[in-house]
C-alpha positions in Angstrom: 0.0 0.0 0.0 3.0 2.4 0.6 4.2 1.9 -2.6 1.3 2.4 -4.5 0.8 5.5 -2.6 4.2 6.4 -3.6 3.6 6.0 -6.9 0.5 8.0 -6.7 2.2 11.2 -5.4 5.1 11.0 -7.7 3.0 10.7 -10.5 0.9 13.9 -8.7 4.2 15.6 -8.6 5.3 14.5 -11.7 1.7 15.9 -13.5 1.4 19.1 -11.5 5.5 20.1 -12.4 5.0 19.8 -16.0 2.3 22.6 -16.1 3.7 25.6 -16.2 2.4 29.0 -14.9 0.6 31.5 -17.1 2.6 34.0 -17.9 0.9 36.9 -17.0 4.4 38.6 -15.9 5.6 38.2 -19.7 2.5 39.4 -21.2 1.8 42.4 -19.1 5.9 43.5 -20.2 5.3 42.4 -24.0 2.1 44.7 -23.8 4.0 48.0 -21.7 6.9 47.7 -24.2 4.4 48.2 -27.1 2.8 50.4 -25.3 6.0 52.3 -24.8 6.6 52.1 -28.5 3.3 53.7 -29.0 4.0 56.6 -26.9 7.5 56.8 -28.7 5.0 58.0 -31.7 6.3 54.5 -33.7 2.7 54.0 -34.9 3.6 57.8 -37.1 7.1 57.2 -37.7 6.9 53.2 -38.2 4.0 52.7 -38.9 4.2 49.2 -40.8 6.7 48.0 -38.2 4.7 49.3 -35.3 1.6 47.2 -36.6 3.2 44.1 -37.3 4.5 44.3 -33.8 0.9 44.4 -32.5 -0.4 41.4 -35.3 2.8 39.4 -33.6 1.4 40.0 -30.2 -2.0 39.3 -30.5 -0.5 35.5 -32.6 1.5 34.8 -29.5 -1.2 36.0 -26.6 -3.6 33.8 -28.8 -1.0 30.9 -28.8 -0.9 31.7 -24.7 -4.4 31.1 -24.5 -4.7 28.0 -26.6 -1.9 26.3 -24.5 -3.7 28.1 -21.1 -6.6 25.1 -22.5 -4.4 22.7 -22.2 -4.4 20.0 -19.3 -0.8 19.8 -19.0 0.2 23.6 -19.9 4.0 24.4 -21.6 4.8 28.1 -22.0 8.3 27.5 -23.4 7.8 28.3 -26.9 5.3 31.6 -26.2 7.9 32.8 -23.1 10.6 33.1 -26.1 8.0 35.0 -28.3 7.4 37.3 -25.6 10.4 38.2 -24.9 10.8 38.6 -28.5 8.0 40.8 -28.9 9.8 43.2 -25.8 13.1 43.5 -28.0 11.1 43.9 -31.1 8.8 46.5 -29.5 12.4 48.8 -28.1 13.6 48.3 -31.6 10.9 49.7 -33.2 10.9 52.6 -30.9 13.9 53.6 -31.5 13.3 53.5 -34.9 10.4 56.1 -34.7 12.7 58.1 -32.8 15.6 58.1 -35.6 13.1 58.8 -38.4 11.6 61.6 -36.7 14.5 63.3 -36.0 15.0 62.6 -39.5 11.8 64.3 -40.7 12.8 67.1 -38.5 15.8 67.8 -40.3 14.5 67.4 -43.9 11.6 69.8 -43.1 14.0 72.3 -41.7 16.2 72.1 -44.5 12.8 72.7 -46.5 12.0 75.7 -44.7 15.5 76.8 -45.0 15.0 77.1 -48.8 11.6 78.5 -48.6 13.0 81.5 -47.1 15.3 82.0 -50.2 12.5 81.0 -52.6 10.2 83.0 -51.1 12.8 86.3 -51.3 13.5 85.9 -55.3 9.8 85.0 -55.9 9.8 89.0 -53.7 12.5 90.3 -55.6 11.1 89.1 -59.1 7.2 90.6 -58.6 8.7 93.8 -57.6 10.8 93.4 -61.4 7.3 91.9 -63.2 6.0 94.3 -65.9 2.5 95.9 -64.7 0.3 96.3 -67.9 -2.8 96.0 -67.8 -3.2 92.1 -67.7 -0.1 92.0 -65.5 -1.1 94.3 -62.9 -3.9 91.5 -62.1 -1.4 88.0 -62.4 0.7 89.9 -60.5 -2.0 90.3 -57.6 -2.7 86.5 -57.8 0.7 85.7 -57.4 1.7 88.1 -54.5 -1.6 86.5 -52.8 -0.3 82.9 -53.6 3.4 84.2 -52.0 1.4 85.2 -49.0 -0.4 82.0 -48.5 3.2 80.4 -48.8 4.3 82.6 -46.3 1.9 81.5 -43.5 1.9 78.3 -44.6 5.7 77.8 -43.9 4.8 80.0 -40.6 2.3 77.2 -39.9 4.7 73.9 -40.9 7.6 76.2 -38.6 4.8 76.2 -35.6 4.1 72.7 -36.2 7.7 71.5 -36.0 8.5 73.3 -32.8 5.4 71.6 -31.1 6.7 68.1 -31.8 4.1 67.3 -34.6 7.1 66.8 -37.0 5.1 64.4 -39.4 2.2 67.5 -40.4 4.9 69.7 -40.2 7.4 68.0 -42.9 4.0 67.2 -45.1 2.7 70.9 -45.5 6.4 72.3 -45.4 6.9 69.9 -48.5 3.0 71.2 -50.0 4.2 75.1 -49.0 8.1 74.3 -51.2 5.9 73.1 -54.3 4.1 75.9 -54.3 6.7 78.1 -53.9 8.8 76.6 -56.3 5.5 76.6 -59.2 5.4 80.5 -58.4 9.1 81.1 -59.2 9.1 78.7 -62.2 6.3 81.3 -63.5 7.7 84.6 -62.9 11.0 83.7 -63.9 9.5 83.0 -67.6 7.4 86.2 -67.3 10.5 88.2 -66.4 12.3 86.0 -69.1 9.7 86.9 -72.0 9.4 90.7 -70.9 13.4 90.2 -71.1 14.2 91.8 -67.9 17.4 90.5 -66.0 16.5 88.1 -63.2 17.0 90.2 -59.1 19.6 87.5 -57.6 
């Protein structure tokens, strides 16, 4: 009888030692470091990467649940994924980081050379010829060169308050724009043949 009792509570032991614990430790960090990747604005500035790091999470908490089912439960495989999912999830973050200080740059730069656009595009309405048909272009373009004006005040504003992706998007708009106006008064002055101001 001892030994069959013996046998009994090693086999117990034996059943109740090969399930594992859920891993709610693992999956409350997996979910914190994606939220932490959210809140690193990866879901702007990595956007695909930032969403395939949530499809990967919800494939490995549903593979957590499925094993969960399980009589004899074995998180070995999903505790790896997890842990994956953390690395993944600083990666990413950093990521978002890089490429918005990236942005940052390339829309400065933009406004950099809106300022100079926007000077000669000046310079170049104050050289236009004003007959009679002119007079009115002219008015349509120095209201266009206005708009251009705020609208790089606007993408400037926009950059200093940290919302660097709007702010790179209408700086880019605002240079097009600027650049179509100075692409047509340099081929009115060119046709009136008056020497280009810079």
């Amino acid at each position: 009888m001892k030994l069959l009792s013996g046998i009994v509570l090693m086999s117990l032991a034996l059943v109740f030692s090969s399930c594992q614990k859920y891993p709610q430790a693992e999956v409350d960090q997996a979910n914190a470091a994606i939220e932490a990747a959210r809140v690193a604005e990866a879901d702007v500035y990595a956007a695909d990467e930032f969403t395939a790091l949530k499809d990967s999470l919800a494939m490995v908490i549903n593979s957590v649940e499925k094993e969960k089912s399980k009589l004899f439960s074995n998180y070995k495989e999903e505790l790896t994924k997890l842990t994956s999912t953390v690395e993944m999830a600083t990666s990413v973050a950093e990521k978002a980081q890089t490429k918005k200080v990236e942005m940052k740059e390339e829309a400065t730069a933009i406004l950099t050379e809106l300022v100079t656009i926007i000077d000669q595009n000046t310079k170049m309405i104050a050289k236009a010829p004003r007959g009679k048909e002119g007079k009115a272009a002219l008015e349509l373009i120095q209201n266009e060169l206005t708009s251009v004006q705020t609208g790089m005040e606007e993408a400037s504003a926009k950059l200093e308050s940290g919302d660097v992706f709007n702010g790179i998007n209408q700086a880019k708009a605002i240079k097009e724009k600027a650049v179509s106006i100075h692409t047509e008064l340099v081929e009115v002055l060119t046709k009136a043949r008056i020497k280009l101001p810079f």
